[in-house]
C-alpha positions in Angstrom: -128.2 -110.9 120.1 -125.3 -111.4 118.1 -122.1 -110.6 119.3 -119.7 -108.3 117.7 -116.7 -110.8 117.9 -118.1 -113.6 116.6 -115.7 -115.5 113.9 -116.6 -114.1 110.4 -117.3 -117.7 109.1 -120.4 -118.1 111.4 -121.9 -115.2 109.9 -121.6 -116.1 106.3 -125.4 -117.0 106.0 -126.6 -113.8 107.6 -123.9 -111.7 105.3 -124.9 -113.3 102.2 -128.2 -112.8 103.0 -127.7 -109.2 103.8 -125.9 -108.9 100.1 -128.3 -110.6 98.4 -130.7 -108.1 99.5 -128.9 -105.3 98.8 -128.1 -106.5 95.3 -131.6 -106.8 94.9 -132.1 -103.4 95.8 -129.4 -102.1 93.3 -130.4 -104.3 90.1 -134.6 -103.0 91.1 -132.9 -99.5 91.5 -130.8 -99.9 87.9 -133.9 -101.3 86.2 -135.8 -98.1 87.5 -133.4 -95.5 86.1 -132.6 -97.0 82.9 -136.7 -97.4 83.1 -137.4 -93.5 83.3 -134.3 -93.0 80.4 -135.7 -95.7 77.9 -138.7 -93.9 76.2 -139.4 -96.3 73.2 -140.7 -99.8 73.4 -139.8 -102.9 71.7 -141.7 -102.2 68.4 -140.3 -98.7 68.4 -143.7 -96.6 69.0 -143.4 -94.0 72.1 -146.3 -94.5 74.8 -146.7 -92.2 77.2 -147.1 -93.6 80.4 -150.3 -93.4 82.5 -150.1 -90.9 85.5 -150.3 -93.1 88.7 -152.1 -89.8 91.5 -155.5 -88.6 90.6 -156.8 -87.2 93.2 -158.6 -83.5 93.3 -158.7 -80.6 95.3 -162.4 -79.7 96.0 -164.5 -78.4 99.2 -166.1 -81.3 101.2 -163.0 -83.6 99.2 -159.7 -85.3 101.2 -158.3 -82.5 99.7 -160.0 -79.0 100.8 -158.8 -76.0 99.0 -156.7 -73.9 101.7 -154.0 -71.5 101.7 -150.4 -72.6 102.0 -151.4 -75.8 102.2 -150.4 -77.0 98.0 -147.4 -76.6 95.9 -146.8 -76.8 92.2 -143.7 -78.6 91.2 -143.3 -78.0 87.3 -140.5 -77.9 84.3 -140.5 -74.9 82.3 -139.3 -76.9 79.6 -141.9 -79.6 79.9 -145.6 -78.5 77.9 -147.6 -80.6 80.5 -146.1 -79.0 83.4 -146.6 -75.6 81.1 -150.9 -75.9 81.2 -150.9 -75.8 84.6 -148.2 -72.1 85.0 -150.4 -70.5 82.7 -154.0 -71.5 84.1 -152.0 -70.8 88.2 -151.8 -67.5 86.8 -154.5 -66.5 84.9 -156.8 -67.5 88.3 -154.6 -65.6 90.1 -153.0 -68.2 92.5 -149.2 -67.3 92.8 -149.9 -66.4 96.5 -152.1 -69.4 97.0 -150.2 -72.0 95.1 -146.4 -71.2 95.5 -144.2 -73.5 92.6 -140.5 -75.4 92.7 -139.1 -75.2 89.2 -136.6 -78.2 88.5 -133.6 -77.6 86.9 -134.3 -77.8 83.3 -132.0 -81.1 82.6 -133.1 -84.4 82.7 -130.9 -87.2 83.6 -131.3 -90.5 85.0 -132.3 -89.8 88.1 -135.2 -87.6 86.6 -135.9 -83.9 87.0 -133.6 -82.2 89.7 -133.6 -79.6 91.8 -130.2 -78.1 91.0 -130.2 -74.6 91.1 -127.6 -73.6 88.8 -129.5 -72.4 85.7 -131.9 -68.9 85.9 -135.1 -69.4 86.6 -134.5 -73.0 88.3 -135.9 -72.5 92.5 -135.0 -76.0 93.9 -137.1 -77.1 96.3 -139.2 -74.7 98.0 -141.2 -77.1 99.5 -138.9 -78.9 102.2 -135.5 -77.1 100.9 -133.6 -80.7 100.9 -135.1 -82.6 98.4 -132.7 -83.3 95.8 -134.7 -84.7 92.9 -138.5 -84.6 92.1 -137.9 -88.4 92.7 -137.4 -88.1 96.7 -141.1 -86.2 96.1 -142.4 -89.5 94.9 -141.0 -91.9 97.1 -142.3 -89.8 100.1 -145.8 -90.1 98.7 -144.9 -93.9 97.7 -141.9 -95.5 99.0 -142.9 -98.3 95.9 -143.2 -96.4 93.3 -141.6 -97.9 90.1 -143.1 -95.4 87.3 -141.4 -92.3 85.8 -141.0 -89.0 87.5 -143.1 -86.8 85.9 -144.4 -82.7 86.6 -146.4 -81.7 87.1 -147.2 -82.3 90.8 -149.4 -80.8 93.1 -148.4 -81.5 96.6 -150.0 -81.9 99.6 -148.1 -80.5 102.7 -150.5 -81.5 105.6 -150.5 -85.0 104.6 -147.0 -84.7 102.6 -148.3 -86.4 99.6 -149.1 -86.4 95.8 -152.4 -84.9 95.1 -152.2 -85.3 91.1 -149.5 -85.8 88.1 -151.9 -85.8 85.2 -151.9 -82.0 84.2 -155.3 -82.4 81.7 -156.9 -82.8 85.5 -154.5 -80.4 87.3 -155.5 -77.4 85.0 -159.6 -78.6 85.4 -159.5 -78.5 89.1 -157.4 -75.4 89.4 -159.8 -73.5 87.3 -162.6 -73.6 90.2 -161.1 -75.1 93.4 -159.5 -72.1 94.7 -162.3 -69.6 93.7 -163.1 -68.8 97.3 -159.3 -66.9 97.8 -158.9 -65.2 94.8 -160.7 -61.8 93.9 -163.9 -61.7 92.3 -162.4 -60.8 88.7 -160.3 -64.0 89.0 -163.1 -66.4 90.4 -165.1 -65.5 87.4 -162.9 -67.0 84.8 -163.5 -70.2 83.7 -161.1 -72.1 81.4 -164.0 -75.0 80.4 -167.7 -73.1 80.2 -170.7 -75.7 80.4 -171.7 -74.7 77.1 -168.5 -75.6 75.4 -167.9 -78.2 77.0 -168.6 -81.0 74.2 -166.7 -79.0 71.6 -164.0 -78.4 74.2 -163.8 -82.1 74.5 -163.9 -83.2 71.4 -161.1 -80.9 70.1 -158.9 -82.1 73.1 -159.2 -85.5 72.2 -157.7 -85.5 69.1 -155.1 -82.3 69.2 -153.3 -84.8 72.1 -153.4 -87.9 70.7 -151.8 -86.3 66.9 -150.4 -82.9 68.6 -149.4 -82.6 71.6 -148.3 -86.5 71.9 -147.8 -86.9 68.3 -144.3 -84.9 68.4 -143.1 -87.3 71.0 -144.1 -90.2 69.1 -142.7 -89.1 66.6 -139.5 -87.9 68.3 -139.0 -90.9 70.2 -139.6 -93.9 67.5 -136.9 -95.8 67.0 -138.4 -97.7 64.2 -138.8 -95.6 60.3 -142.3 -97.5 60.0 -143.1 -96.1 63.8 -141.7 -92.9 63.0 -143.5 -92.2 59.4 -146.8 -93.7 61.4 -146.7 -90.5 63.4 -145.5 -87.7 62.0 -147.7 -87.6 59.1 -151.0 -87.4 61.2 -149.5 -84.6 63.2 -148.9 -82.4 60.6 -152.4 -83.7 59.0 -153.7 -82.3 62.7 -151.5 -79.3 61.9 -153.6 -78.8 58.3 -156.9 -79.4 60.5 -156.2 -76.9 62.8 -154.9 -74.2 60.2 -158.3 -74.5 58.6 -160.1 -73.8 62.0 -158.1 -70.6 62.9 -158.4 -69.5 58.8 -161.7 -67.5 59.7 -159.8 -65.0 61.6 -160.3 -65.7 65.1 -158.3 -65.4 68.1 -159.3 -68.5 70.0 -160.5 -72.1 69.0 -163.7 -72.6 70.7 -166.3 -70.5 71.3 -165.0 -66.7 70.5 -162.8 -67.0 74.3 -160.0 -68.6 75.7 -160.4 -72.0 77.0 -158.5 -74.7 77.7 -158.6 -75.8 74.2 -156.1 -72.8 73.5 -153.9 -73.8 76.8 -153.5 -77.1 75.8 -152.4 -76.8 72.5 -150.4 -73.4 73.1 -147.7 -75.3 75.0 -147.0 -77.9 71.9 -147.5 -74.9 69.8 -145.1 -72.7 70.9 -142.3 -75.1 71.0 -142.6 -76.6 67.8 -139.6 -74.6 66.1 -137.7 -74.3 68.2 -137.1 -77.9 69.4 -139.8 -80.2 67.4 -138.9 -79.2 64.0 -135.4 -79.9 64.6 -135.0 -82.1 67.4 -138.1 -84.7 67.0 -137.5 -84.7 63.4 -141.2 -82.9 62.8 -140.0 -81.0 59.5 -142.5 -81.4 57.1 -143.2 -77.4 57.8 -142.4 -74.9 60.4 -145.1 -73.2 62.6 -144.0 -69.5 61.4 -143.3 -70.3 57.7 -146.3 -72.8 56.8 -149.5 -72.3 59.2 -149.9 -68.5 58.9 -153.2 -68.6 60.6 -151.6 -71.1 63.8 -148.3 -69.1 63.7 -150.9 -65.7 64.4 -152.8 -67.3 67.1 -149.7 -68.2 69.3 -148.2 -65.0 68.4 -151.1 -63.1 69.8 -151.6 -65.2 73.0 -147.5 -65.1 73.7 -147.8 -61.5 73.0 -150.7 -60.0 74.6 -151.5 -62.4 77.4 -148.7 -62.5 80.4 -149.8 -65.6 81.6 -148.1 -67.0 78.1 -146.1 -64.7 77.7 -144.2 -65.2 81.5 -144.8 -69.1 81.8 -142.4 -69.6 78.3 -138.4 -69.7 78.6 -137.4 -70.7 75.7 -133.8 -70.9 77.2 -135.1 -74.1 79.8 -137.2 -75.6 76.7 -134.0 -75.6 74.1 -131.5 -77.0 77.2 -133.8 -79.6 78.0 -134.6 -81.1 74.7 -131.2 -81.0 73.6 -129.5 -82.1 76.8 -131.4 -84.5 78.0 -132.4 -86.9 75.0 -128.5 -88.5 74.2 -130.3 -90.9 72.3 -131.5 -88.8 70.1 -128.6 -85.8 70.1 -125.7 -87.4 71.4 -123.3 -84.5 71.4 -125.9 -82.5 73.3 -125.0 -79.6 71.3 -128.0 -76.9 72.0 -128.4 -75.0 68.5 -128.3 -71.2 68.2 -131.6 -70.8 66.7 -134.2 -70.2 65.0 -134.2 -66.4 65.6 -135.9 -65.3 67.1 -137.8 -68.0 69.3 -141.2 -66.8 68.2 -141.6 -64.1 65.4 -143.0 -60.3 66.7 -147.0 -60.0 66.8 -148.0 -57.9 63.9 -150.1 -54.7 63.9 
């Protein structure tokens, strides 16, 4: 054992070594959180990243459905992390699936669990985590990705079930079935019989829609920004010309996750993606009549929308947390108002 007292000088190898390591910790650390701030890539196109935790919750699965045994770690500003509030609770799950709501700013540690803005819980899961990193690193003490909500976590085995919401909101809509009443357990979100058209919608509203306003928001390139935000609102036209026959939902006469999915990209479009993404080739409420009805009527007559949206964590966010793109983090006053009253 080395002894306490022992001349500096013959402890220079096992210091330097001990630095060296350390430094090596910080630089990996620095090269992490500039990693989770740095959202374009060297030719300028966005790419979102591949969620890392893909497990499911399912009877006779590693993770059984049970009480008290999950939590939902979301943004309300985020529209990933939004799919999977409004599908908790339209199955009814609040008392099966309790949520942590970060603080709505982002900064380069990731998502927080402040608690000094309304509607922000902090963590109700352990009570001392202090971002949704230390989440991460408990489930993965090597994990060198992003951040990202949603989460579902695990308590029994205090661990990351899932991160990839498209898979979050298809497993919540059955796996809890068994502890929610019967009204609730016969909802389904993705009905065999739609599921092809489901599918094929979904494929292209998030590669041109619901990613499209980040690529085109976070290009740092004119050719990478132009490459993006001219298919959106060519998705836009698309979907305009789908809801022009009147109806209230896009597949099938009934809600489905078609409607979830797109909703959350939907209803945030004028107030931060026109503006803050540079999406203005049109407005939701002034140039897609027939899109501007349908969110209108699902934030207006359906309380799972309706509750799920703040626009006052959406607007914070996306103007406070993005420096790169609005450096004086200035959080504009409208439009007004957020989204436009449902007509009779």
């Amino acid at each position: 054992m080395l002894s306490a007292f022992r001349p500096f000088a013959k402890n220079t190898s096992i210091t330097t070594a001990r630095n060296t390591a350390f430094n090596i910790s910080v630089m990996s650390q620095q090269k992490q959180d500039n990693h989770i701030t740095k959202w374009a890539s060297e030719d300028g196109q966005f790419r979102r990243q591949v969620s890392s935790f893909r497990d499911e919750i399912k009877k006779a699965g590693k993770f059984e459905p049970e009480k008290d045994r999950y939590a939902l770690v979301v943004s309300l500003a985020c529209p990933w992390a939004h799919r999977t509030l409004i599908v908790r609770q339209l199955k009814g799950l609040e008392e099966v699936l309790p949520v942590s709501i970060v603080h709505p700013f982002m900064g380069e540690k990731g998502w927080s669990f402040d608690k000094d803005f309304p509607g922000a819980t902090g963590d109700l899961i352990y009570g001392t985590s202090q971002h949704v990193r230390d989440l991460y690193f408990k489930a993965h003490p090597d994990y060198n990705a992003r951040f990202t909500v949603p989460i579902i976590w695990d308590k029994k085995t205090e661990t990351i079930v899932n991160n990839e919401s498209s898979e979050i909101i298809r497993f919540l809509n059955h796996a809890f079935d068994d502890l929610v009443p019967e009204d609730k357990k016969s909802l389904d979100f993705y009905p065999e019989e739609l599921r092809g058209e489901i599918d094929s919608l979904n494929e292209w509203v998030y590669d041109k829609v619901n990613n499209g306003v980040y690529k085109s928001g976070f290009a740092t390139t004119q050719e990478a920004y132009e490459s993006n935000v001219k298919p959106l609102f060519e998705s836009l036209d698309r979907l305009e010309k789908i809801l022009s026959d009147g109806r209230d939902y896009l597949v099938g006469g009934r809600l489905t996750e078609a409607d979830i999915r797109l909703y959350t990209t939907i209803v945030r479009f004028d107030p931060v993606y026109v503006g803050h993404f540079k999406c203005n080739l049109g407005t939701i409420r002034h140039d897609y009549p027939h899109l501007n009805r349908w969110q209108k009527k699902l934030y207006w007559t359906e309380p799972a929308f309706n509750d799920t949206t703040d626009f006052a964590h959406i607007k914070h966010h996306y103007y406070r947390s993005h420096p790169q793109i609005n450096p004086t983090r200035i959080v504009p006053a409208g439009p007004v108002p957020d989204i436009e009253p449902l007509q009779k």
